[in-house]
C-alpha positions in Angstrom: -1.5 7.7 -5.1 2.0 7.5 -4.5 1.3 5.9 -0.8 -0.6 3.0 -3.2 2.1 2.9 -5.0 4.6 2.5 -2.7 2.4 -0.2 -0.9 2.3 -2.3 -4.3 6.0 -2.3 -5.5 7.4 -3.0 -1.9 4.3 -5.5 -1.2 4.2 -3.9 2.6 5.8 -1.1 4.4 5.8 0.3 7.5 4.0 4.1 8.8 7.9 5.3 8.8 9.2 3.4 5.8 6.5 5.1 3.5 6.9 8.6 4.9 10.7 8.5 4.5 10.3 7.5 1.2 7.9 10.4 0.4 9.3 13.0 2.5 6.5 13.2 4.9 6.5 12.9 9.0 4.8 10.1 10.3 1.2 12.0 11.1 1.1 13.0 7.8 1.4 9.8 6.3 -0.8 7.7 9.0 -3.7 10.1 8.4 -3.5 9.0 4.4 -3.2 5.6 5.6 -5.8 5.8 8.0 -8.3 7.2 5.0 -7.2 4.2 2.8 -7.9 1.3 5.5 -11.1 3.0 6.4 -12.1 2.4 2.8 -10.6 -1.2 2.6 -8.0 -0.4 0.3 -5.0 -0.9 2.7 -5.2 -3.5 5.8 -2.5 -3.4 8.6 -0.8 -5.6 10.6 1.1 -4.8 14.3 4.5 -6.5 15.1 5.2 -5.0 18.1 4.8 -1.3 18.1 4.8 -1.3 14.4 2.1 -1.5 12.0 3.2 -2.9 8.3 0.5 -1.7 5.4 -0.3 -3.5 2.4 -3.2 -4.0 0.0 -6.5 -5.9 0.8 -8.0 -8.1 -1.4 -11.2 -6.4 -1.8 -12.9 -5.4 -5.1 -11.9 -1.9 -4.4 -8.2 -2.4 -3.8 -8.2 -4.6 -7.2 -9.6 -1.9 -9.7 -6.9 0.3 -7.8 -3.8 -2.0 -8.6 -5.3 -2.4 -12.2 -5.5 1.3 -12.9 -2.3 1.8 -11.6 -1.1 -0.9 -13.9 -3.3 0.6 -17.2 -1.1 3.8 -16.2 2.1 1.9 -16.4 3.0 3.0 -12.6 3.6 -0.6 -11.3 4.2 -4.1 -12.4 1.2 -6.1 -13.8 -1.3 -8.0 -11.6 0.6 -11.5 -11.8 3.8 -9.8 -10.7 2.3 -8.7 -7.7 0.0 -11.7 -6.6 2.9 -13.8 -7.0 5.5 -11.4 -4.9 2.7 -11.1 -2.4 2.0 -15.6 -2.1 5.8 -15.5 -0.8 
């Protein structure tokens, strides 16, 4: 959860960037993201040597960004769409 919610209030963020910000290594926190792209929640994307994670647009990652927003963790739908169109 707080991986997803990382991933939706920063738009994308790479293997290191998420782990420092939880206070996990880096194998840690690429199995979790690993788990979430093999259930096409997260996508990735390489520059270089260095994989930046977001959110897909599947009907899964959806009904996870609008729970999320029901429990008041992140900014609404619009917000985000609109950050992510940039």
């Amino acid at each position: 959860m707080k991986i997803l919610k990382l991933l939706f209030q920063f738009g994308q963020l790479n293997t290191s960037g998420i782990a420092q910000r939880l206070g996990t290594n880096y194998g840690i926190t690429m199995r979790h993201l690993s788990l979430l792209e093999k259930e096409g929640v997260v996508t990735h994307r390489l520059s270089g040597k260095t994989r930046f994670f977001r959110f897909t647009n599947t009907l899964k990652a959806r009904a996870i960004m609008k729970l999320l927003e029901e429990w008041g963790v992140i900014p609404t739908i619009g917000e985000t769409v609109l950050r992510l169109r940039i």
